[in-house]
Structure formats: C-alpha cells, structure tokens
NUFI-54712 format. One line per field, with one value per residue (C-alpha): residue number from 1; y negated, x, z. Coordinates in steps of 0.02 Angstrom, whole numbers. Last residue first. Example, Ala and Ser with C-alpha at 12.3 -4.5 7.8 and 13.67 -1.06 7.14 Angstrom:
2
n (2;1)
north (53;225)
east (684;615)
up (357;390)
% end
This chain:
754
n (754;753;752;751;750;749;748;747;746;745;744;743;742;741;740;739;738;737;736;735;734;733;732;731;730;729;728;727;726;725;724;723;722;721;720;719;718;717;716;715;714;713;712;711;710;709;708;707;706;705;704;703;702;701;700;699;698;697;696;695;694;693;692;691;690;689;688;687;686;685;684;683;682;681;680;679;678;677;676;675;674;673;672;671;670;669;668;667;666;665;664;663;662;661;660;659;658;657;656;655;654;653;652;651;650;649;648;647;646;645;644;643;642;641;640;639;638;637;636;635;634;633;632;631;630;629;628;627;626;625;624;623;622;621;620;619;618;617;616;615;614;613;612;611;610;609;608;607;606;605;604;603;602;601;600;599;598;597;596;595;594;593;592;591;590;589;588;587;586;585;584;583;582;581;580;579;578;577;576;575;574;573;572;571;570;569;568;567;566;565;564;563;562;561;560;559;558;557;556;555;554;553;552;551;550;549;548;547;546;545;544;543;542;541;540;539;538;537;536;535;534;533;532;531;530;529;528;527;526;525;524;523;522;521;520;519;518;517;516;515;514;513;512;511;510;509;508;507;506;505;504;503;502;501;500;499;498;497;496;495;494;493;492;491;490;489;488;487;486;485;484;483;482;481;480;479;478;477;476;475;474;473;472;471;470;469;468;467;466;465;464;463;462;461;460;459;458;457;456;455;454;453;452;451;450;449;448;447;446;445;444;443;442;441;440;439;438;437;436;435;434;433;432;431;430;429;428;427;426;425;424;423;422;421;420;419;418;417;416;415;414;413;412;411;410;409;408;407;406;405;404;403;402;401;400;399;398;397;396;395;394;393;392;391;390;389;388;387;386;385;384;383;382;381;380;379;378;377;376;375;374;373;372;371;370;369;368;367;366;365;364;363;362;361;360;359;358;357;356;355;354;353;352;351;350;349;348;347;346;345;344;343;342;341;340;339;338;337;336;335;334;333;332;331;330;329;328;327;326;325;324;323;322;321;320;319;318;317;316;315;314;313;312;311;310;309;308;307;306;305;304;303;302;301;300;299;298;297;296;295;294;293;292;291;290;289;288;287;286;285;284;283;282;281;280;279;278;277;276;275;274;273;272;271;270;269;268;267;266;265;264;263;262;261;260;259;258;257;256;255;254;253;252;251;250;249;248;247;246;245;244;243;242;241;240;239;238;237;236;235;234;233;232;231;230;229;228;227;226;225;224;223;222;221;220;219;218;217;216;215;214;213;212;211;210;209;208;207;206;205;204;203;202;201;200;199;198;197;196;195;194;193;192;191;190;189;188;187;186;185;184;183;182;181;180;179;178;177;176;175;174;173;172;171;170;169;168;167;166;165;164;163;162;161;160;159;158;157;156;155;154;153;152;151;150;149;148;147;146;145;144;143;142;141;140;139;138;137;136;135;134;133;132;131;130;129;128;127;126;125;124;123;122;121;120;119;118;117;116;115;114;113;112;111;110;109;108;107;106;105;104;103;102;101;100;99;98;97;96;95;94;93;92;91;90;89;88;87;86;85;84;83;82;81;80;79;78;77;76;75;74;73;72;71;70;69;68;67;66;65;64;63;62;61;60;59;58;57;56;55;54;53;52;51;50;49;48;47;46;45;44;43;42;41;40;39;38;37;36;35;34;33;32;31;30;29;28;27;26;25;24;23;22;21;20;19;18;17;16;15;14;13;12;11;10;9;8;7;6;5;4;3;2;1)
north (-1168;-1238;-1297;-1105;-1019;-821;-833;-683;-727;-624;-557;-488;-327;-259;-116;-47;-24;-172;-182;-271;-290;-246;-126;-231;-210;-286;-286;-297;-307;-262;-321;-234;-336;-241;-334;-303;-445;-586;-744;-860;-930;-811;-834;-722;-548;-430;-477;-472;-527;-526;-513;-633;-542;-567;-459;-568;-509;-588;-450;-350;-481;-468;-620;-774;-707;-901;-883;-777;-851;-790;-939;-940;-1010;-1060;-967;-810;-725;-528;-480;-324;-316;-173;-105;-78;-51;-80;-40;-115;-18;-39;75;21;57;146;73;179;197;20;20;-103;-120;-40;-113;-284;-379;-564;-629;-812;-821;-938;-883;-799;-825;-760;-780;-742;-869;-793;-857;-796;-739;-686;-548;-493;-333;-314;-142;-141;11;106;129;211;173;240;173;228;96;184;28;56;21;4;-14;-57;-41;-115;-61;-193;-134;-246;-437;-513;-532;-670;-647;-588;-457;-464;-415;-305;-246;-264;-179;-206;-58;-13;119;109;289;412;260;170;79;-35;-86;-197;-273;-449;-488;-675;-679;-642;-770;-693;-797;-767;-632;-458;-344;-152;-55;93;181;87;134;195;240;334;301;403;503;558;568;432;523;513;383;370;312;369;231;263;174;110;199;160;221;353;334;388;574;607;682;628;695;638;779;723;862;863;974;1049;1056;1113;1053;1051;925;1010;856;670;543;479;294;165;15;-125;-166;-280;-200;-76;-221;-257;-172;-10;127;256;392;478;613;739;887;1001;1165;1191;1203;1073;1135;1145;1046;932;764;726;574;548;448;284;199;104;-64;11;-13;107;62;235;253;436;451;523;575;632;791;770;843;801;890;887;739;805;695;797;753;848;687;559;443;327;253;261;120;44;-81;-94;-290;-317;-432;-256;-295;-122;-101;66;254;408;584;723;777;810;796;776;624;463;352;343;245;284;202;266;317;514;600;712;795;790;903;881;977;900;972;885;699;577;485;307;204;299;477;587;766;815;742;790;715;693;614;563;548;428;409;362;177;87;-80;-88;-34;-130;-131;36;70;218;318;415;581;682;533;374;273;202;82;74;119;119;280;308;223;299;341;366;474;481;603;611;578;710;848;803;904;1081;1094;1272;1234;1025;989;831;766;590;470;366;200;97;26;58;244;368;493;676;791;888;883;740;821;977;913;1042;1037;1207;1148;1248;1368;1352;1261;1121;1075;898;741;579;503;373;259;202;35;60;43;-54;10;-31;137;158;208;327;332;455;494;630;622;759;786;909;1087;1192;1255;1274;1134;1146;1048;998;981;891;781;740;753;627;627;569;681;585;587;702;663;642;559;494;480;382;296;196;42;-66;-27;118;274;398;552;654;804;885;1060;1095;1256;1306;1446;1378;1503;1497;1629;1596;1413;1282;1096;953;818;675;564;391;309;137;60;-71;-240;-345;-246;-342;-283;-400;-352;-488;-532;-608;-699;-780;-937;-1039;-1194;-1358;-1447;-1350;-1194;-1109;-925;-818;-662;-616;-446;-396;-270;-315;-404;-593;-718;-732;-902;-982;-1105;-1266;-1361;-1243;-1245;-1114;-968;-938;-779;-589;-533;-688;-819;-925;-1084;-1188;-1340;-1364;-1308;-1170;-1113;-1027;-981;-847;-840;-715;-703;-557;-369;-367;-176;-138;67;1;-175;-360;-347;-459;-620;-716;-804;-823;-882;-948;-920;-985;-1119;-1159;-980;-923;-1029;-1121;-1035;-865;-891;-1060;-988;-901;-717;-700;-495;-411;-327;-237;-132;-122;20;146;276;280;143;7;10;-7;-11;-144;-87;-177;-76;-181;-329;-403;-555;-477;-626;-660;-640;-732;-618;-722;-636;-682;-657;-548;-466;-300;-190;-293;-461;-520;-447;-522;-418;-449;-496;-433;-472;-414;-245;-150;28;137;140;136;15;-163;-170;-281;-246;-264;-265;-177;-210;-354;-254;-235;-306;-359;-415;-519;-528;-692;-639;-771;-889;-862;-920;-758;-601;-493;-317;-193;-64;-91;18;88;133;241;219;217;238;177;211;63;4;-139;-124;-277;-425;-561;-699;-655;-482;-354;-224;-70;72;129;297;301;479;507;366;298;120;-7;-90;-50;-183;-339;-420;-631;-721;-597;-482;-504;-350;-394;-310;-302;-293;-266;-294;-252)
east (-2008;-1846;-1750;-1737;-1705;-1671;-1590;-1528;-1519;-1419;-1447;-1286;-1223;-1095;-1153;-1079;-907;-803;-661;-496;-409;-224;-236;-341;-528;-572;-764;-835;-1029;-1059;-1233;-1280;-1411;-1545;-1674;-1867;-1904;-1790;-1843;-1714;-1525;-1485;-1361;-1296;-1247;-1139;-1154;-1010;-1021;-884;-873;-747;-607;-602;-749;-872;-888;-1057;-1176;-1092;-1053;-1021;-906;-985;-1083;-1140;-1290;-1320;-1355;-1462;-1479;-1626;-1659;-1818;-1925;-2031;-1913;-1906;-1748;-1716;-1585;-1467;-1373;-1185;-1050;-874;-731;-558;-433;-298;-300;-311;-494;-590;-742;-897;-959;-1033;-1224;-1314;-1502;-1613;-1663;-1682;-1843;-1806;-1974;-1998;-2164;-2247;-2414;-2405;-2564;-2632;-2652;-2755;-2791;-2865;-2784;-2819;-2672;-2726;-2599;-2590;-2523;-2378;-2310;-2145;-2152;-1965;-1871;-1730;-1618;-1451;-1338;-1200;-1105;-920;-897;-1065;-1241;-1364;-1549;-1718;-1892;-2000;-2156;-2294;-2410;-2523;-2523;-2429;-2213;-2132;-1946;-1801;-1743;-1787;-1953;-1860;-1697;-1530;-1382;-1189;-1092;-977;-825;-802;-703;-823;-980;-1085;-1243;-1333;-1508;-1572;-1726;-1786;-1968;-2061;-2228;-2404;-2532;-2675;-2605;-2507;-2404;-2348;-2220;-2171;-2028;-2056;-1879;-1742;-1626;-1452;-1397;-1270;-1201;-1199;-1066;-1011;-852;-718;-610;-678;-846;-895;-860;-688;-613;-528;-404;-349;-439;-417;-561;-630;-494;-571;-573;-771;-892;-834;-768;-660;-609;-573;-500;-487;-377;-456;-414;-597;-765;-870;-955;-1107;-1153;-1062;-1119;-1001;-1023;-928;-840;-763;-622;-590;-405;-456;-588;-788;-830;-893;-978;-949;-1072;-1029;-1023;-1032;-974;-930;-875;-703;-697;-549;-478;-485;-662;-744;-783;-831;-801;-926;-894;-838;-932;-773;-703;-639;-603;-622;-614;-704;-800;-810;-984;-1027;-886;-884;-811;-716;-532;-411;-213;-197;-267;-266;-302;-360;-417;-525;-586;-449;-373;-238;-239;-163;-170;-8;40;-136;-188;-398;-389;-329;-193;-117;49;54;27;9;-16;17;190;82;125;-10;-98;-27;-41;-252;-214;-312;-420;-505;-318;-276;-228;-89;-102;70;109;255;352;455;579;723;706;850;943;1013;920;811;762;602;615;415;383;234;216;57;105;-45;22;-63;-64;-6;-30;-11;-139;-83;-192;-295;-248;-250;-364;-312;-444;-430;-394;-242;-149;-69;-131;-1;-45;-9;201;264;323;193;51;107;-10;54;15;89;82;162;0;-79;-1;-81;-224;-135;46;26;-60;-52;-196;-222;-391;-382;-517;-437;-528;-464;-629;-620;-583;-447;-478;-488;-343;-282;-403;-443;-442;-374;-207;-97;35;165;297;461;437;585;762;808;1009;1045;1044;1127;1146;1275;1325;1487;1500;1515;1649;1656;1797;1717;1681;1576;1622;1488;1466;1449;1447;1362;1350;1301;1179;1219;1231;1298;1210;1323;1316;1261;1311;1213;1341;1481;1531;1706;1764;1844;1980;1990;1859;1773;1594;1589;1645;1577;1600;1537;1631;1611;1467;1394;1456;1270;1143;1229;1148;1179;1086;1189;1106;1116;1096;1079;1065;981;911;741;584;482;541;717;751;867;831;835;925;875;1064;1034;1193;1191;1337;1418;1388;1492;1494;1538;1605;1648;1651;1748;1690;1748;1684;1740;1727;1585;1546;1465;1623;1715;1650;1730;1687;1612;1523;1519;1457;1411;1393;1305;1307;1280;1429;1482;1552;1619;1764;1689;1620;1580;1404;1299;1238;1064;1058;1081;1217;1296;1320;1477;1528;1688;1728;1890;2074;2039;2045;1913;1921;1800;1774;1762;1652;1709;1718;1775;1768;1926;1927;1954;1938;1984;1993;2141;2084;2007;2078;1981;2075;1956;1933;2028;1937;1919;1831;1845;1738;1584;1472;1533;1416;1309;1200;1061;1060;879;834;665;511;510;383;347;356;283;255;353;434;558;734;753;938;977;1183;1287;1421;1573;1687;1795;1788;1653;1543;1419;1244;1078;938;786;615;498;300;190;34;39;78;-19;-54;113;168;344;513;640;817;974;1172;1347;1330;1483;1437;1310;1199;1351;1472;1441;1282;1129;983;798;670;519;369;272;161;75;215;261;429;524;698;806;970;1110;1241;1318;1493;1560;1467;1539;1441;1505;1369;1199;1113;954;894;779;818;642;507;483;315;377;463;432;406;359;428;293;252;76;124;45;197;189;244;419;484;654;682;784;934;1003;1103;964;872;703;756;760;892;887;1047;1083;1249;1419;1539;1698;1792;1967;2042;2253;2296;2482)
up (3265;3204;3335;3401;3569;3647;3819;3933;4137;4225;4387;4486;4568;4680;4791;4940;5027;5010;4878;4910;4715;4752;4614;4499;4441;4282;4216;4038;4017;3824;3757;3575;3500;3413;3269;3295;3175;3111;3020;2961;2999;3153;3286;3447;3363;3430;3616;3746;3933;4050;4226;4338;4414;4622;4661;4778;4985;5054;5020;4887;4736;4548;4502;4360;4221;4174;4070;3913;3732;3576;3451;3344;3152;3046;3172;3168;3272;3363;3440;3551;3678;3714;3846;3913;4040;4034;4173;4149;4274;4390;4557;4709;4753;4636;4574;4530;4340;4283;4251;4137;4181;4057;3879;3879;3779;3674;3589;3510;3410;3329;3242;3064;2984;2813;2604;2460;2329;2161;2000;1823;1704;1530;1440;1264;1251;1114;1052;945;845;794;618;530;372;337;187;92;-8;47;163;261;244;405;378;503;502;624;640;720;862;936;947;829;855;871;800;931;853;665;583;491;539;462;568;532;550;706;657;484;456;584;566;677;669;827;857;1016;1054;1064;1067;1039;1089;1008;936;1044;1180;1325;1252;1317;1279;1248;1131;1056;1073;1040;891;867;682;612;461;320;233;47;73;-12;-104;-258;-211;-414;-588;-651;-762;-927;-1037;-1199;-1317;-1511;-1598;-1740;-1875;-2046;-2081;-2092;-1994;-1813;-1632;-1526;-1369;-1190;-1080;-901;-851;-670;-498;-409;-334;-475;-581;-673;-767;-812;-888;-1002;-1030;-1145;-1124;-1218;-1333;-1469;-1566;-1686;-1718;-1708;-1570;-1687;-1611;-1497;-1430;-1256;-1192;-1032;-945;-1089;-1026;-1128;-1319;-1313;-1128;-968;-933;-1071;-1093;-1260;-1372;-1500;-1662;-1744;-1895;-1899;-1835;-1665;-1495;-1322;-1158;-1062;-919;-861;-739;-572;-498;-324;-357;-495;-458;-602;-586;-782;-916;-1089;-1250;-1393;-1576;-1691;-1777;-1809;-1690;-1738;-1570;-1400;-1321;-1220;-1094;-1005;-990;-1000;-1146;-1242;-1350;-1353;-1384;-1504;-1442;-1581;-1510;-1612;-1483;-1352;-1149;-1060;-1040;-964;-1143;-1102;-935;-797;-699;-517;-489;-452;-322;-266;-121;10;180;279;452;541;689;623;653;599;746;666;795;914;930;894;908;863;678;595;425;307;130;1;-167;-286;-479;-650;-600;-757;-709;-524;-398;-304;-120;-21;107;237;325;511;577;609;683;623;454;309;152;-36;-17;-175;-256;-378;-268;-120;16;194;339;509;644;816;920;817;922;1091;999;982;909;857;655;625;538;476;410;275;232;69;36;-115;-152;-347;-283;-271;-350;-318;-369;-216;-79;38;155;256;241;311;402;483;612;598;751;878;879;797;806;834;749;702;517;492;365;313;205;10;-75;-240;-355;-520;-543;-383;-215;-98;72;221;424;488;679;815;953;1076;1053;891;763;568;464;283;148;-24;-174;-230;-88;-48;124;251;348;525;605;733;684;557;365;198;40;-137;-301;-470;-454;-588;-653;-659;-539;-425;-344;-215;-155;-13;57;227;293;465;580;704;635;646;626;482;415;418;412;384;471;347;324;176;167;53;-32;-87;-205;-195;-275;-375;-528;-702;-870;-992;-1196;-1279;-1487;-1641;-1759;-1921;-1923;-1963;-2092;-2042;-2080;-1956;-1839;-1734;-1658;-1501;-1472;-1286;-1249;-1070;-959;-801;-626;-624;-604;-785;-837;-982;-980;-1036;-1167;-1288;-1395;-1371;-1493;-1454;-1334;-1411;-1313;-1261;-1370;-1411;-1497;-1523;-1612;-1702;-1679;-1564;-1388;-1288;-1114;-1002;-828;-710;-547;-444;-466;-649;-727;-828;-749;-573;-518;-528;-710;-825;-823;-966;-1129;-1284;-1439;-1568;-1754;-1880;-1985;-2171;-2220;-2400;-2521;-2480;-2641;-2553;-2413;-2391;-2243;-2221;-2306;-2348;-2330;-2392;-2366;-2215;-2124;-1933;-1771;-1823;-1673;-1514;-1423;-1522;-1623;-1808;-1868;-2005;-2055;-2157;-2243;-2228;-2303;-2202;-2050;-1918;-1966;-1809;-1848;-1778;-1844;-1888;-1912;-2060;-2055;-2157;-2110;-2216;-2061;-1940;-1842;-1836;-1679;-1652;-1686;-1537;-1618;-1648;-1690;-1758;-1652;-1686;-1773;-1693;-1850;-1969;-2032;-1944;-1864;-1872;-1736;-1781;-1614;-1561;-1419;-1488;-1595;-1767;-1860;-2043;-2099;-2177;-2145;-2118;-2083;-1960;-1999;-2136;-2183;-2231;-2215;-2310;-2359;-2464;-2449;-2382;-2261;-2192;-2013;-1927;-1716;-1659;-1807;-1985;-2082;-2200;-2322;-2441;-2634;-2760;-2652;-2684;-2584;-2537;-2476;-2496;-2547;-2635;-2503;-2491;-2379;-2293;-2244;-2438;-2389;-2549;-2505;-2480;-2635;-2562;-2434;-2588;-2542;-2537;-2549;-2700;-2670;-2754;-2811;-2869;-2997;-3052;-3224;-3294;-3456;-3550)
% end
C-alpha cells in the first residue's frame, strides 16, 4: 500500500509575468538594472492579476517593484478575487517613469489559509505603472506554522440602526502575547489600550499577535460610524401657466448625508400631527395667508434630523421675466476678475432693480455678489481647476423675514469661462490620454500622449475680447503646430502657434496663438496638433485666454478746464493750479495725470497741458487744455481826496396825532422820519425829554412817547432814514381842553469820533 501528497511552495520573490493566465495582461522586456526578464505593463484602473495557492504565514507585508510616472495610483492585495477581502494597500510613488524602478511596500495581514492572492491596480485614467516582481517579507514557511493565536477583539454591539455606531466606540484586544492593529491602510500600531474611533466613517480594523518576532494570523472588524444627521434643503417654486401664477406651490426636498446615507425624508404642514414621506416633488394647492412646510430627513444610522421650516404664500400675477443683457454667455472672465453685468427685469420698470441681486459662482462657490441691474462684480483669483463661472441674476418681489421663502422670482444665469483653463476639461473623448502633470505651475492633470491629428474640444467659448490663446505646453521632441480653430477640426482657423522642444515631456512653458477674425458668438473651440511624423508632439497642461473677456472695452471720461489764464510778476512765470477729474460707468472716479502738473510754475505764454486717465480694465483716455500766462508790472500813481467832517440830522414834517376824543380810552401814534448823514467813526442819535403835550396852561396827564428805529452807528453812514414814532395815551376820565396840544422837541445827532 502507498499513499503521496503534494505541496505547492512559492519563491520569496515572484516574478509578475508568472501570474495565473489572464490574456488582457500584456508583458514588455524589462529595463531594469536588477534584472527581472519580463514586467507588465500598459495597466489601467481596476486590471488585476492573480496567484493561486497563496499562504501568507508569517509575513509581514509585499515588496513589489515597480515603475511609476505619477503619484496618483495605488496597489491593493486581496484575498480570492479582485473584490475579495482587502489584506492590505499602498499609494504607488512617481518614480520618474515606466522603466524607472523603485520598490513599493504593501503591509499585509495573513487571512490564516491558503488563497488566490489578488494585486488589483487602482488609479485615474490612462496607464497607471508596470511591475516587475513580488518579495514576500517575512520568514514564511522557513518559521514553521504560526506560534500565536490571534487576538480576541471585543466592542459594543451598535448604538444605531442597520449595525451603524452613533457614538464613540471602542475597540478591545485580548491575547496571550503582544497585540497590534492598523486601520485601513495606516502602519500597524502597537496595543496599549482599547482602540478608539470618534470620527465619522467606515472603517476596517486589522489586528493580530505577534511572539518571537513572528505574526498571527489576522483578522479583521469592520466599524461603521455616523454621528451626524443629516441636512435636508427645500427649493419652492411658484407653478405656472403661461407665465401667469396659478397660485399654486410645488416644493422639493433634496437631502444628503456624509457617511450612512439617508434612508427616508419627511413632510408635514404646520400643524398637522402626522407627517408624510417624501418620494417625489409636491404641490400645494392656493389658498390665502402664508403657510408652513415643515421637513427632515433620518439617515441609516438612525440620526434624525431637526425640523425645518419653509414659509410662504400663494403668488399671484405675472411670473417675473430676467434677462442678462451682459455679459453674454461664454466670454471669460478675465486675469482681473472684473465682471460688468446689465439686468433687465421686463414689467417691473426702474424701482424694479432695487430687488435684484447678482452673484458669480466659481463652480458652485460664491466669487463675489453686486445689487441692482447695473454694476461690476470682481472675483478673487480663481482657483487652478476652475471649469468655469455662472453668473446668477434674481428678481425677487414678496420678500419676508426669517424662514419666509420668496415666490414671485424670476432668474437668469450665463455661463462663463475662466481666463485659464485646464487642458483635461475638454469635451468628452474617449482618445484622450491625461496623466498627473508635474507642471511647476500646479494643474492636477496634463493631457499628453499627443500624436499628430489630435483634437481637444472646448464647448460654450465666446472670444470677443480675446486677443491671443496662451498655451503651457512640454515636450522633448521636434514638436509641431497647434491650431486654433472654430467648431470643429477643419473649422475656421483663428490662429497658431509653433512648438518646440522645452527640454522634457514634463518642462513646461508658453506659447502664443494670435488670434484673427474673433467673432461675437458661442462657439467650440477646437485646438488641433499637428506634425510630420508619429512621435508625441507635447504634453499641454493648460491654456490662458489673453484679453478684457468680459470686461468692455470702455474709456474713461474725462473733465477738463477750459484755457486757463494767469499772470506773473516776472518774466519767470507763476505757479497755476487747475483742476482735472476722470470718471468711469464700473470705476467710478479715475485718477488724473497731467503734464505740467497743477500747481507747477508755469513760463510766460501759453503752455499745453496734456493730461491721461487709465482705468481698471487698462483703458486709458487722454485730453488736453492751454494754460495762458501774462506777465504783469505794477507801477504806483497816488490819487486820493478830502472828506471834511460832517454831522447832519434833517426831520421830515411835523408829527400829527388825529383829534382826541374825550372820554374814551385810546393810544394815538403819530409819525415822521429823520435823515442821517455821518462821516464819523461812530454817532449816537438821541431825543430830549418828551415830557406832556400842553394847550396853553392845561398839560395832558399821560406823558408822550418817542420811538426811533435806529439810535447808534459804529462807522460812516450817508443819507440813512430813521423812523420816529410819537406814542400818546388818552384815558376815559382824561379832562381835555378845547384847543391844541403841542410840544418842541429837540432831536440830537453826536459822535466821539469825529
């Protein structure tokens, strides 16, 4: 009787064109210094290969060598097919190229049998790296079956719904010897303490013992981890037929959730007590009075979300009709950021731009916001993979406060496009190869492996404004032309350019396209490589449009003086100020530079002065005006005359009350004027004692009284008139006698200062 088995042992280094048979991978000879024979290459995003019967006991991690042109890929190690348990990865560094070799360490975990081992390639699109072999590290099969058991890991069961955690959990490990874990793909750690995981995610924790230097088999804990609700955002909008509101509303719910997702959201009115689920957009029917929509959203983990509300009420009347009448749709934005922007908002008349507001997103980040139908917005430098702008224009006419949402809106949006733009943002094309670019000037991606006959498409491009394409190009070739051309490959060609080599597929710099019969209009702007040969013509990594975009072209305005006049002294001239002032529709005031300046001594005669204003866009205004100065020489010649003293005071008429009547009660004035005429310093105008009117020897019994408008003066006064009021009471049991009362007064005009 005989019985055989058979084991099958692999090499502690594994040659990759070894792998199981697989007819997509394809093998190149190697260049590598340290040998190898075959490696494979021309692999892309999720290629893999395999090796059957597999144990990975006592190792600690694969050493593969590899060669990389980027930084943007990684290796992952699986346990029985492509999607099979994850026993470890690693990020793949940029080596310097596809026959640049380097080594890349995959920390593993061993899964405890024998498998097919899996290496799946993962990274963006095009080839990704090439492989040349596989080091297992670690003593393997020479240490002998494993001398520890692995750990014991002990964690609570999950706080919420569907095994998701919603609070901090931690992790226990209990074994005979030392412990480690990793998590995910971190450097295995080793255990001192219950491990902790307080930050939202999904995560896998690999963990094992290790005695006498030698591992455990591993084993691993997937945690799941939502702390954080969800957030649900309501966008309401008045229905419509025609244009004319109906009345009614219809509301829709948009929710979202970082980590668990969500697994239901909900609405209700104000005051109903049960709440609905939400499937689909839901209209409300009119009805008066402002009314509340309540809603939320609970994720799987169990996380609900706080109610929020949304007030409105029914629109009524013409849905509001905007347009943007500028900038138009495709222009760019330029290097200065400046975006002039008209709003027209059709059967709202002027007082209708008081409730507009515009706002440029740069993707959808807000760059900057303006108010009314008129005015410019300035964005800050964009970021390096902008793909472009949208500028927003919204009318809104039933404004509320707090959580009331505007109905009676109406929006308008252009799209624009970034003064640089990345070469990987063209139009969709499956022949177009991108790798990580390492441009000093940043850009994520180039695209590259360019050959003569080759497209890149750019849609939604307006060039007006645009004087010149600028593009970053690299290469180590004899290179090419790259033409600009409108629509399409055999389109209008609007300019060129000539490239030669910078030295590397990887040292960029610029070239021109000048650009010719530039059009106002949406086009697809089309740039086409051209060369007599097959070789790769350039890598380009970007493009910058040259020009104002959506800047108009404008002036400023400029207010000068007419001629101006002066005099001098001396035949040397005199100083002359004089003022010049610029202004501009999106600047407002603009600096002025003149020549001579204001306020510079100017020759005798006429001198021009010429004189420039220059506003944000770069656009500049220049004017100018004479400045005339007449030299002047003073000579004296005395002239002068007398004034003699003089002190003159002249009464009009004699003042005449009307009759007294006896017995009855009565204050009777009378009146006439003097006439003043002073050379002095100062005069005084005074009256004597009035005393009582008399008639023969009987005397009224009231006193008279004298008035005069004016009695001082503090300088010269000529012909000046002095109203004199004479005031006289007469009482009922006043005795008159028959006859005439009267009394001389004596009027006095005086000075100190003669």
């Amino acid at each position: 009787m005989r019985g055989n088995d058979l084991a099958v042992f692999h090499p502690k280094r594994k040659q990759v064109e070894h792998h199981d048979p697989d007819g997509t991978i394809r093998h190149e000879i190697a260049a590598d210094p340290l040998g190898g024979n075959q490696n494979i290459g021309f692999l892309t995003d999720n290629m893999a290969i395999s090796f059957a019967d597999v144990n990975l006991v006592n190792l600690d991690a694969l050493r593969i060598r590899i060669a990389s042109p980027n930084a943007t890929s990684r290796i992952e190690v699986r346990k029985g097919s492509k999607t099979g348990q994850l026993l470890g990865s690693a990020n793949v560094q940029n080596t310097g190229g596809f026959q640049n070799w380097g080594y890349v360490d995959v920390p593993i975990i061993d899964p405890g049998d024998t498998f097919d081992l899996f290496l799946v390639f993962r990274g963006a699109s095009g080839y990704l790296y090439n492989l040349n072999w596989v080091d297992f590290v670690g003593p393997g099969l020479a240490a002998g079956p494993s001398a520890v058991a692995p750990p014991t890991a002990t964690v609570a069961e999950p706080t919420g719904a569907n095994g998701w955690y919603t609070a901090p959990v931690d992790v226990t490990l209990t074994a005979d010897a030392a412990r480690e874990y990793r998590i995910g793909t971190g450097a295995w750690t080793a255990y001192t303490a219950p491990v902790r995981f307080a930050t939202d995610g999904v995560f896998r924790l690999d963990y094992r013992a290790r005695k006498d230097g030698l591992p455990s088999t591993g084993r691993s804990l997937d945690l799941k981890l939502d702390q954080a609700a969800p957030a649900t955002a309501a966008a309401l909008e008045g229905v419509v037929s025609g244009e004319t509101f109906t009345g009614a509303v219809r509301f829709t719910l948009t929710a979202a959730d970082a980590t668990s997702g969500v697994a239901k959201t909900e609405w209700r009115l104000a005051g109903d007590a049960a709440a609905q689920a939400y499937t689909a957009a839901v209209t409300l029917a009119a009805a008066a009075g402002e009314r509340t929509v309540e809603y939320r959203s609970v994720d799987a983990a169990g996380n609900a979300e706080a109610w929020k509300r949304a007030s409105f009420t029914s629109p009524s009347g013409t849905r509001p009709k905007v347009t943007l009448q500028s900038p138009g749709a495709g222009l760019v934005v330029p290097a200065s950021g400046r975006v002039p922007f008209h709003v027209v908002v059709d059967g709202r008349g002027p007082e209708g731009c008081a409730d507009v507001t515009v706002r440029l997103l740069a993707g959808t980040t807000v760059a900057g916001t303006g108010t009314g139908c008129t005015g410019t917005i300035v964005a800050p430098a964009a970021a390096a993979d902008l793909r472009g702008y949208t500028l927003e224009a919204t009318y809104t006419a039933d404004k509320g406060t707090g959580d009331h949402v505007p109905l009676i809106r109406g929006t308008a949006t252009s799209a624009l496009q970034p003064a640089r733009k990345q070469a990987e943002h063209y139009d969709t094309d499956a022949a177009v190869r991108t790798e990580a670019t390492g441009d000093t000037l940043g850009g994520g991606l180039n695209v590259g492996f360019i050959r003569t006959g080759q497209v890149l498409s750019y849609s939604g491009v307006n060039l007006k404004g645009i004087s010149t394409i600028r593009l970053r190009l690299a290469t180590n070739t004899i290179g090419g032309t790259v033409e600009v051309r409108k629509g399409s490959a055999t389109g209008a060609l609007l300019g060129q350019t000539t490239v030669t080599s910078t030295g590397g597929f990887q040292s960029y710099r610029y070239f021109d396209a000048p650009l010719t019969g530039v059009t106002d209009e949406l086009i697809r702007l089309v740039l086409v490589f051209r060369a007599t040969g097959t070789h790769y013509i350039a890598n380009i990594n970007f493009f910058e449009f040259v020009g104002d975009g959506t800047q108009p072209e404008r002036r400023p305005t400029l207010s000068l003086p007419s001629d101006v006049k002066g005099t001098a002294a001396t035949a040397a001239g005199a100083p002359v100020t004089y003022s010049a002032t610029a202004s501009d529709l999106y600047d407002g005031a603009v600096p002025v530079t003149c020549t001579p300046a204001s306020g510079a001594t100017f020759a005798v005669g006429t001198t021009k002065v010429t004189c420039s204003a220059t506003n944000a866009g770069g656009y500049t205004a220049t004017g100018s005006f004479d400045v005339t100065v007449t030299q002047v020489v003073p000579a004296d010649g005395p002239v002068g005359g007398t004034v003699p003293a003089t002190l003159a005071l002249t009464l009009d008429g004699p003042a005449t009350f009307a009759p007294f009547t006896p017995g009855v009660e009565r204050e009777y004035t009378a009146g006439t004027k003097a006439t003043v005429i002073s050379t002095a310093g100062d005069a005084a105008l005074s009256v004597s004692d009035p005393g009582r009117l008399t008639n023969g020897t009987f005397s009224l019994p009231e006193p008279l009284r004298v008035e005069l408008s004016k009695t001082s003066w503090t300088g010269p006064v000529a012909n000046e008139r002095v109203d004199i009021a004479f005031k006289q009471r007469i009482k009922a049991g006043d005795a008159l006698r028959t006859g005439t009362y009267a009394k001389t007064l004596t009027f006095t005009l005086s000075t100190t200062t003669p």
